[in-house]
C-alpha positions as CSV (number, residue, x, y, z in Angstrom):
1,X,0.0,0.0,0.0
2,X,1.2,3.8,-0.9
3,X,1.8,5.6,2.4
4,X,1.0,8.7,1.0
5,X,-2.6,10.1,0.5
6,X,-3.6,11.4,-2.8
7,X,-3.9,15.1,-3.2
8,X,-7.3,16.1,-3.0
9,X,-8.6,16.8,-6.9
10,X,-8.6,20.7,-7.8
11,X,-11.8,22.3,-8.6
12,X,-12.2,23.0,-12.4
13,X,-12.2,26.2,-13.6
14,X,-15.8,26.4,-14.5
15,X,-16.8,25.2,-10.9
16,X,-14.5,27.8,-9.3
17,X,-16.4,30.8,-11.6
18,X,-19.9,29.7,-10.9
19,X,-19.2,29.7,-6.4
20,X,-17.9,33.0,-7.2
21,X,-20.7,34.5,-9.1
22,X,-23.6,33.0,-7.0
23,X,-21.3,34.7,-3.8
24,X,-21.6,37.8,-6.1
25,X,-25.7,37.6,-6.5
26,X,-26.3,36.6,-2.8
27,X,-24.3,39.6,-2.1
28,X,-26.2,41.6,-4.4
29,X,-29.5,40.8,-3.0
30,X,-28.8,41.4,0.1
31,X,-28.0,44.7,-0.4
32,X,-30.7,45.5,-2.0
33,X,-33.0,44.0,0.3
34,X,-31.1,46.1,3.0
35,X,-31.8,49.3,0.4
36,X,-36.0,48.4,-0.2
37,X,-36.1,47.7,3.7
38,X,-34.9,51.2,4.1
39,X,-36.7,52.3,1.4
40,X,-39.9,50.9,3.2
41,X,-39.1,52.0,6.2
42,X,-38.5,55.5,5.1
43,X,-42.1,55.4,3.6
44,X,-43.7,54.3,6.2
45,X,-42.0,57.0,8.5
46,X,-43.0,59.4,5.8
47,X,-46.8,58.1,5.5
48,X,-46.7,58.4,9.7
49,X,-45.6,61.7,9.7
50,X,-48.2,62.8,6.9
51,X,-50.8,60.9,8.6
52,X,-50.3,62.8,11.9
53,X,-50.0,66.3,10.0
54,X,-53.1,66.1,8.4
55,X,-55.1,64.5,11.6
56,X,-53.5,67.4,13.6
57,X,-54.5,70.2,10.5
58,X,-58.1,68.6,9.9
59,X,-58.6,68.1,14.0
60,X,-57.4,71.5,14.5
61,X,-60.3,72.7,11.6
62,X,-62.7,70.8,13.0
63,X,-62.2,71.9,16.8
64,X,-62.6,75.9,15.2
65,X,-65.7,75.1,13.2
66,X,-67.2,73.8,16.6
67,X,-66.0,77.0,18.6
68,X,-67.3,79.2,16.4
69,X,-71.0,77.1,16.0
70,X,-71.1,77.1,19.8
71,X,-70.0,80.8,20.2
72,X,-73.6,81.0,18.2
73,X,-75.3,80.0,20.5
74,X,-76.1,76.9,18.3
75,X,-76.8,73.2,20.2
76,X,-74.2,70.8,19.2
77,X,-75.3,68.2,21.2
78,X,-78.4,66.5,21.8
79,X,-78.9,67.4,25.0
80,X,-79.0,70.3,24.2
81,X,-80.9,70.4,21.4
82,X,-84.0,68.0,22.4
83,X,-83.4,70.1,25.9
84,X,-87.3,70.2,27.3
85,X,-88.7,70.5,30.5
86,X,-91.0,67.3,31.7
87,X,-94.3,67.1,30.6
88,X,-96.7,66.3,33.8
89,X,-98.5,63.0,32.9
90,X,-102.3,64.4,33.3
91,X,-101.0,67.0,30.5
92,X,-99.5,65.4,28.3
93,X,-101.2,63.7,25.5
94,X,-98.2,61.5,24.2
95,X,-99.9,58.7,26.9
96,X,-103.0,59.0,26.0
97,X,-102.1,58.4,21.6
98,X,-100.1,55.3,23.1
99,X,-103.0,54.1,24.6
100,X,-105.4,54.4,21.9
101,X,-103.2,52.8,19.7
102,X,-103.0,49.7,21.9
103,X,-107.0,49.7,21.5
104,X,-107.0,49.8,17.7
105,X,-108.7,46.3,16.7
106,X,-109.2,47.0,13.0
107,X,-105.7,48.5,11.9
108,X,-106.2,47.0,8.3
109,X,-109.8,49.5,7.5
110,X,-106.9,52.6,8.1
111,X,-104.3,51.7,6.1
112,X,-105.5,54.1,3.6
113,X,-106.7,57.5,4.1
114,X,-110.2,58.8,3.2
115,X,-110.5,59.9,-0.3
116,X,-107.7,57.7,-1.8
117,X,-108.8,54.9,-4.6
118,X,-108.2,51.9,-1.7
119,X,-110.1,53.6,1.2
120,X,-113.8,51.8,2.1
121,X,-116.3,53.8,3.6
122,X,-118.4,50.4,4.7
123,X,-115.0,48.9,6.5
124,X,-114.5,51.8,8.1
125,X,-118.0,52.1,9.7
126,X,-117.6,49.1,11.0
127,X,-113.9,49.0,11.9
128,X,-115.2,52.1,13.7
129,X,-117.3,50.2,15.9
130,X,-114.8,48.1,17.4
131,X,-112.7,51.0,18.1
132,X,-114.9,53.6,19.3
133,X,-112.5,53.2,22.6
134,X,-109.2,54.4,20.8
135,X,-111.0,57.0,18.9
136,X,-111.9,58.6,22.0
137,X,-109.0,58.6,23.8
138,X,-107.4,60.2,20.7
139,X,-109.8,62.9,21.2
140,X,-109.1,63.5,24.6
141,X,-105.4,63.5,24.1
142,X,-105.5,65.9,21.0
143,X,-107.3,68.6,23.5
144,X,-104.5,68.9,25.3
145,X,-101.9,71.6,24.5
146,X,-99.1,69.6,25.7
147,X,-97.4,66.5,23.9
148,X,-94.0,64.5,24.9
149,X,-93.2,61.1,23.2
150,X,-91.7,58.7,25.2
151,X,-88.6,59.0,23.0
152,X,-84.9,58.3,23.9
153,X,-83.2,60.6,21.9
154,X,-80.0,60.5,23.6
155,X,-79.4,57.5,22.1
156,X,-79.1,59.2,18.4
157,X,-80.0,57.6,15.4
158,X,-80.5,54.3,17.1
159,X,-83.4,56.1,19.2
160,X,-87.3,53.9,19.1
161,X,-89.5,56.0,16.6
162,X,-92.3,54.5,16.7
163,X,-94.7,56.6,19.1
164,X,-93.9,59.2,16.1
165,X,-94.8,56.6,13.7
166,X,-98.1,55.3,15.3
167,X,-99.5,59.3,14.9
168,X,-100.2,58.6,11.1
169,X,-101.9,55.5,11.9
170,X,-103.5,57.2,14.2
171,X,-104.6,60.8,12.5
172,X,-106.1,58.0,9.4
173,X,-108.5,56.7,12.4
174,X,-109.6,60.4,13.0
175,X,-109.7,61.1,9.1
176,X,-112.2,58.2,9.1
177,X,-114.1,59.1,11.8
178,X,-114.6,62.8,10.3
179,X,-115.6,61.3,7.3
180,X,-118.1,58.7,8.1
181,X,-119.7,61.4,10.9
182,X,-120.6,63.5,7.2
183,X,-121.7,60.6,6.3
184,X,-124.1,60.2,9.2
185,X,-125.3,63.7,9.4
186,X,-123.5,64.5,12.1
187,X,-122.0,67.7,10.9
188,X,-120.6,69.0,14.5
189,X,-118.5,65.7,15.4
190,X,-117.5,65.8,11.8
191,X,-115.7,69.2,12.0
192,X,-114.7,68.7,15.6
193,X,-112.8,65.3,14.2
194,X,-111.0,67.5,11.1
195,X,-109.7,69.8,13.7
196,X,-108.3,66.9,16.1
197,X,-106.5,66.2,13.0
198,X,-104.4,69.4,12.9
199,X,-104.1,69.2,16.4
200,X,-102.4,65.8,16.4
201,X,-99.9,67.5,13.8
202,X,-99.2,70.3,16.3
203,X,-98.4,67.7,18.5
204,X,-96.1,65.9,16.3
205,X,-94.0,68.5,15.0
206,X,-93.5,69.5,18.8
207,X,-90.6,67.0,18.5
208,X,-87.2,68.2,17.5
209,X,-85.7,66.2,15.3
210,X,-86.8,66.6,11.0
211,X,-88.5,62.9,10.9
212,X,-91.1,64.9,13.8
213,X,-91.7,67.4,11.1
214,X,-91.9,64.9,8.1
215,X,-94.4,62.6,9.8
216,X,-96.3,66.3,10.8
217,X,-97.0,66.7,7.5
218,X,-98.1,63.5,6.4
219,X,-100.6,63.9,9.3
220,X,-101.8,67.4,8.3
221,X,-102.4,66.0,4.2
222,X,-104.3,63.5,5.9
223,X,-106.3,65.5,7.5
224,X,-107.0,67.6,4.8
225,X,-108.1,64.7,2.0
226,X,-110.5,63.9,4.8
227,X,-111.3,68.1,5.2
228,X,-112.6,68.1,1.6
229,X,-115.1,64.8,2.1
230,X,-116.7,66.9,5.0
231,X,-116.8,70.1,3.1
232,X,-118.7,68.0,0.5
233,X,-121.2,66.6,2.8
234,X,-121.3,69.3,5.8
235,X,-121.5,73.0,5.1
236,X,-118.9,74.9,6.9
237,X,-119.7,78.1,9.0
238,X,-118.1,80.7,10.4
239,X,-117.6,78.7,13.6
240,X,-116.2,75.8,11.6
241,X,-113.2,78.6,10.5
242,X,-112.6,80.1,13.3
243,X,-112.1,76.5,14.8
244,X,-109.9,75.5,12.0
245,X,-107.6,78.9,12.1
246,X,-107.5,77.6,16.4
247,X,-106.2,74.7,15.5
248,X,-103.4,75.5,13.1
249,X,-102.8,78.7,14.5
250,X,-99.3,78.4,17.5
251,X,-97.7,75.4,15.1
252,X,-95.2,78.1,12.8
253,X,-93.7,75.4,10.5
254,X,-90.4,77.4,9.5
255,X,-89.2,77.7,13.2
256,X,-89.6,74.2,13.8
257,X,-88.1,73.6,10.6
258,X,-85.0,75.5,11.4
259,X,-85.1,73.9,14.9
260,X,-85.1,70.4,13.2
261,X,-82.0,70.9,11.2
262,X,-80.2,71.8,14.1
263,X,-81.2,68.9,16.0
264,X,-80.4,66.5,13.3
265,X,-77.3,68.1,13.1
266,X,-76.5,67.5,16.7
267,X,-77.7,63.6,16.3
268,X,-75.2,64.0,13.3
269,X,-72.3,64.6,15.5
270,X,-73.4,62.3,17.7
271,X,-73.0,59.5,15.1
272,X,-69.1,61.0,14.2
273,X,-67.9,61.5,18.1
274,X,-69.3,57.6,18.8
275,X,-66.7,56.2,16.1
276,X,-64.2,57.9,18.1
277,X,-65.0,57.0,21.4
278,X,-66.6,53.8,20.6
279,X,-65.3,52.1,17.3
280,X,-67.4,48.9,17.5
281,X,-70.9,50.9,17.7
282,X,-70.7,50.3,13.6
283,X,-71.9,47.2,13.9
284,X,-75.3,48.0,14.7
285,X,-75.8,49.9,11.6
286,X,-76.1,48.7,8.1
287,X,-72.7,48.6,7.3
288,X,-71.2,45.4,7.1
289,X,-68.8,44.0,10.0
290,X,-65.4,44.5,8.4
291,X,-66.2,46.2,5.5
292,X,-62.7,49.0,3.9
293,X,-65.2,52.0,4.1
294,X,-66.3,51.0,8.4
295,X,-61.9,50.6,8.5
296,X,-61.8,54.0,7.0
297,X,-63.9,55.9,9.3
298,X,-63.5,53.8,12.3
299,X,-60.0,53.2,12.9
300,X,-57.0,55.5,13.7
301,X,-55.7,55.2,10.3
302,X,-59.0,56.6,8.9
303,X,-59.3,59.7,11.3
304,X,-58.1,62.3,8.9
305,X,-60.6,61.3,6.1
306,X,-63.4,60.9,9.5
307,X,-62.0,64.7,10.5
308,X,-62.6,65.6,6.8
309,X,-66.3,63.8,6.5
310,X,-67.1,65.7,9.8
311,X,-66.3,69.1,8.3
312,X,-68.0,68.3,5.0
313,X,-71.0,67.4,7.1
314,X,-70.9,70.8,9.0
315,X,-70.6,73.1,6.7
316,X,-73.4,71.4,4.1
317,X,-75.6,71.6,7.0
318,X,-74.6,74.9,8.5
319,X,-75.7,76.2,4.6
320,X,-78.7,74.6,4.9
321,X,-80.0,75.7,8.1
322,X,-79.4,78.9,6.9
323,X,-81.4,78.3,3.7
324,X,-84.1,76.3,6.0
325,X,-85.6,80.3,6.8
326,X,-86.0,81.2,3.3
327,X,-89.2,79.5,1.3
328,X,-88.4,76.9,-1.2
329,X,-87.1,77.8,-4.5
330,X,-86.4,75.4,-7.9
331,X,-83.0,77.4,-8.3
332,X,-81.8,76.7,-5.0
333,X,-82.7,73.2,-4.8
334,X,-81.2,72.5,-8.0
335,X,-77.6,74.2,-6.2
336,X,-78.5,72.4,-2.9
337,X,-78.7,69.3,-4.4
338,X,-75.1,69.6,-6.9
339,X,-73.5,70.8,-3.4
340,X,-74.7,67.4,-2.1
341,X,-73.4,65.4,-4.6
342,X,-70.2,67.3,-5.3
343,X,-68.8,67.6,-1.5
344,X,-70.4,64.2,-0.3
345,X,-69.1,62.1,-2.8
346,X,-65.9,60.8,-0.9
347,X,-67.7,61.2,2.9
348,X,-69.7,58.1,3.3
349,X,-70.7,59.0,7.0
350,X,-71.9,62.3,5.7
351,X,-73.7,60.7,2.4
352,X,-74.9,58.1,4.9
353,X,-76.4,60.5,7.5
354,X,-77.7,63.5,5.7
355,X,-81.4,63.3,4.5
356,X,-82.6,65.2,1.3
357,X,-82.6,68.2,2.7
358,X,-84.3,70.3,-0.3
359,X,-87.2,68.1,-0.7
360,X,-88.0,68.4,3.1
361,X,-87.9,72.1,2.7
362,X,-90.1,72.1,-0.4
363,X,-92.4,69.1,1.7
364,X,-92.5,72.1,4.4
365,X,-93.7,74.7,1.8
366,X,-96.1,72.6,0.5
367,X,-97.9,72.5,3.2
368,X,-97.7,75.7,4.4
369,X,-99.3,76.4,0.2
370,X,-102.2,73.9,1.6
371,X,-103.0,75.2,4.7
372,X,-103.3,78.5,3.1
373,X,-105.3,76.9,0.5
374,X,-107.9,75.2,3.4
375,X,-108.4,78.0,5.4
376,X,-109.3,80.2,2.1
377,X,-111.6,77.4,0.7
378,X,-113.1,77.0,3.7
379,X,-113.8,80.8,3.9
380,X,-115.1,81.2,1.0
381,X,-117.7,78.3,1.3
382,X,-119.2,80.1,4.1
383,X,-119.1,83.4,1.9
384,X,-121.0,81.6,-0.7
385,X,-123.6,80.1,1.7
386,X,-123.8,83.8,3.5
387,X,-124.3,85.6,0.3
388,X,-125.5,83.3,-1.9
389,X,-122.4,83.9,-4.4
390,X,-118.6,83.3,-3.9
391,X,-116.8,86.9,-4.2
392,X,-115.0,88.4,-7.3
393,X,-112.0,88.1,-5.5
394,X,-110.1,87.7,-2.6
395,X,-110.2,91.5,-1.5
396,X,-113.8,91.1,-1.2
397,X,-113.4,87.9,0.6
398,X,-111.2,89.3,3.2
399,X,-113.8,92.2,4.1
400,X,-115.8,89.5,5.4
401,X,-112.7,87.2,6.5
402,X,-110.3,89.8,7.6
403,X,-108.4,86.7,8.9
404,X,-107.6,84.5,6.7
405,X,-104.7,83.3,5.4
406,X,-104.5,83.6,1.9
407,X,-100.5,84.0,1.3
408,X,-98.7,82.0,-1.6
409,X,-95.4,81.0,0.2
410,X,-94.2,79.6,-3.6
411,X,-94.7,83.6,-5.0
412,X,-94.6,85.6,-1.9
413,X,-97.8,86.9,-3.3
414,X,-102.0,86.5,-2.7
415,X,-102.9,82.8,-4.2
416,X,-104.5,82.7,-7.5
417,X,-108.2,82.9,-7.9
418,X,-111.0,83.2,-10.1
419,X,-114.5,82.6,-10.6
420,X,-115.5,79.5,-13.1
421,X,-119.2,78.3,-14.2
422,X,-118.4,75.0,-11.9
423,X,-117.5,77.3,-8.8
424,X,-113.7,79.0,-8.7
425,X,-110.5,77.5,-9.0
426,X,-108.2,78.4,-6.1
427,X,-104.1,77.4,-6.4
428,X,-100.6,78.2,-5.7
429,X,-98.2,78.6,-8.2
430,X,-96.6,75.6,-6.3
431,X,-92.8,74.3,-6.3
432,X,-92.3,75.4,-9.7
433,X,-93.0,79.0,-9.0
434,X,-94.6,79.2,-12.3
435,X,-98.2,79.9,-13.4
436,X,-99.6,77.1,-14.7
437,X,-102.8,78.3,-15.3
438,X,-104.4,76.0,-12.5
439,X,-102.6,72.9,-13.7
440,X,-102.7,70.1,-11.1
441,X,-98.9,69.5,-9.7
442,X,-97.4,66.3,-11.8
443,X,-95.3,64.5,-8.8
444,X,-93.4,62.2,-11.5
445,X,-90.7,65.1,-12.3
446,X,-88.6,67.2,-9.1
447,X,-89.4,69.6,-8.3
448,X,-92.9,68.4,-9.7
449,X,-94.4,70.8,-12.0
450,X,-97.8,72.2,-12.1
451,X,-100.0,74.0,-9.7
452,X,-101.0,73.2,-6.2
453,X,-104.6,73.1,-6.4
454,X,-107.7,73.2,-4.6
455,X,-109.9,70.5,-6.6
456,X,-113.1,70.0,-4.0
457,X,-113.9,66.2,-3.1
458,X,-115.9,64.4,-5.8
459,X,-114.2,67.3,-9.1
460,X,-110.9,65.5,-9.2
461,X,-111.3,64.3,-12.7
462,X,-112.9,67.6,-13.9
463,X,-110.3,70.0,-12.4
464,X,-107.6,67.4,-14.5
465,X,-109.4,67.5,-17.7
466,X,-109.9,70.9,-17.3
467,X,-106.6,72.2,-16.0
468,X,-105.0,69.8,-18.9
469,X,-105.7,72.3,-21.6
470,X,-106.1,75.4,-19.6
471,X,-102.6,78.2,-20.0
472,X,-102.0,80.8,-17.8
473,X,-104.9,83.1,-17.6
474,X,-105.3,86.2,-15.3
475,X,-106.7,85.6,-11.8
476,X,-108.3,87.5,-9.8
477,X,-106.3,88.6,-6.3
């Protein structure tokens, strides 16, 4: 045997190259992994310290928009704006409207006002019958001047609505009531039932918040489909009037309309300042759990664009509180509602919580147009049964009825009026602002063109056909 080992065999050139060049990659990667971990670090230091800038810059916005709403005098929270003093039980009538509507037996015979193409005069006599109870305790409660729901609105927009929701239910009971008392001759009960209707309205739009004033006037256009029945079937009298102008006389729509918009702004705010303090409360809205947009506006990393949808959300409806004083107008809604979509687009708390805020407004006008409307139809009924014609105009009318209220909020101006062989046609240039020449309103297009008219129970088809081919004409103020 050779004492000697063998020399271990040399690598071959070729093997030698390739150890040194993959040497040469791994050291190249790792270099430039060191330089994209900087990189990335260095980005996300940046992104921190731009993140913090703007929630400092957009908090410090936010906290001056606030200072200078509260130096106003203006209620930011709720408690403050749903601030009333207690209602004593035996004056308030909320009680007694929860009451009767635990005695309703026959809800289906109200589910559609009087005067509208489903209502049934022979189900609601006799859903009437069983519920003779609930209609009197309605009564009782809508003499009382007083009215306090059993509403928790400190709990926001998760607050239990439905004593305000019950009142429509409740003012189609009374509707039906007034009309099958025509019905029966029984002009006084009839009358006394159209004017618990405007009362229960009163009492709903006592409330603070916009759905109270919404819901008020679905309750008064209730009442005043039923209004026209009993015109038709009971001569009004002066008495009838002057009870009528009692009951919608203390309710002034615009202030409580203005009020409104500052509440819901406060339950607005309320709904921001609970993602902050309490992040989960998301997932009792609609929103689903775990969603990129509830991320965005719930968790740190989305507090400048929450910051941002907070100021969007003050200043659209610090603009329209303002506008909520002036009477609806087409060209403002049409800039109200390109505001809305233009500065909402990329808030989705502010998209999510704002309501259409023109079409309440022109909702509020509306009704404002009708009541002006009633109280002048009403007025000059009794002129015609006084006199034995209706008047040449208004001025004449308002010798006799230095009271009424015959202002067009949609032209700042006396509502139109003339005399026609079938009677006179009475209307308001409605949302429009245009004279249609008595043109019923069409509700398909908004704002809805057309007139808002006074068509008398049982004439709806004739004042259409009619006012289909009529222009605008002169009218007598």
């Amino acid at each position: 045997m050779d004492a000697h080992p063998e020399p271990e065999a040399r690598p071959q050139n070729g093997e030698g190259r390739q150890e040194s060049e993959s040497w040469l990659i791994s050291s190249f990667d790792r270099r430039w992994l060191r330089r994209a971990a900087t990189a990335m670090l260095a980005l996300l230091v940046l992104s921190a310290a731009v993140h913090t800038l703007l929630t400092v810059y957009f908090g410090l916005r936010l906290r001056a928009t606030l200072a200078e709403l509260r130096a106003r005098g203006e209620p930011l929270e709720i408690r403050q704006a749903c601030a009333a003093s207690p209602v004593p039980p035996q004056e308030n009538a909320a009680p007694l409207y929860a009451a009767a509507y635990a005695l309703i037996k026959a809800p289906k015979a109200y589910e559609h006002p009087p005067g509208t193409e489903k209502w049934d005069v022979a189900a609601a006599h006799k859903a009437l019958e069983q519920d003779s109870d609930a209609l009197r305790l309605v009564l009782a409660a809508a003499r009382r001047h007083r009215c306090q729901f059993d509403i928790k609105w400190e709990d926001g927009y998760t607050a239990k609505l439905e004593p305000l929701y019950q009142m429509r239910d409740l003012a189609r009971l009374v509707a039906a009531a007034a009309v099958v008392a025509a019905e029966d001759k029984q002009t006084e009960e009839a009358w006394g039932r159209v004017t618990t209707g405007f009362r229960m309205g009163k009492h709903v739009g006592m409330e603070p918040p916009l759905i109270s004033q919404v819901i008020s006037y679905a309750v008064d256009g209730i009442t005043v489909g039923a209004m026209k029945m009993v015109l038709a079937k009971s001569p009004a009298s002066r008495q009838v009037h002057e009870a009528l102008s009692t009951a919608l006389s203390g309710h002034d729509l615009n202030a409580a309309h203005i009020r409104a918009f500052q509440t819901d702004r406060a339950l607005g705010l309320d709904l921001f300042h609970r993602l902050v303090r309490q992040p989960g409360w998301l997932d009792t809205t609609a929103w689903e759990r775990g969603s990129l947009k509830r991320m965005l506006v719930s968790s740190y990393l989305g507090r400048p664009f929450q910051y941002t949808d907070e100021l969007v959300y003050l200043g659209i409806m610090d603009s329209f509180t303002r506008s909520a004083a002036r009477p609806f107008r087409p060209e403002d809604s049409q800039q109200d509602e390109q505001t809305f979509a233009s500065r909402v687009r990329y808030c989705p708390l502010s998209w999510m919580v704002l309501p259409s805020l023109a079409r309440v407004k022109m909702e509020r006008d509306k009704t404002v147009a009708n009541r002006s409307l009633l109280q002048t139809a009403v007025a000059l009924e009794v002129y015609r049964t006084e006199k034995g014609a209706y008047p040449e105009t208004l001025a004449l009318l308002r010798q006799e009825f230095p009271n009424v209220t015959s202002e067009d909020v949609f032209s700042g101006k006396e509502l139109l009026y003339r005399l026609e062989r079938e009677g006179f046609l009475l209307y308001s240039l409605g949302p429009d602002c245009r004279d249609d020449g008595g043109r019923p309103l069409d509700q398909r297009e908004y704002p809805p063109r057309g007139d808002l008219v006074w068509i008398p129970h049982g004439k709806e088809e004739t004042f259409k056909a009619r006012a289909a081919q009529a222009g605008p004409k002169k009218s007598a103020r």
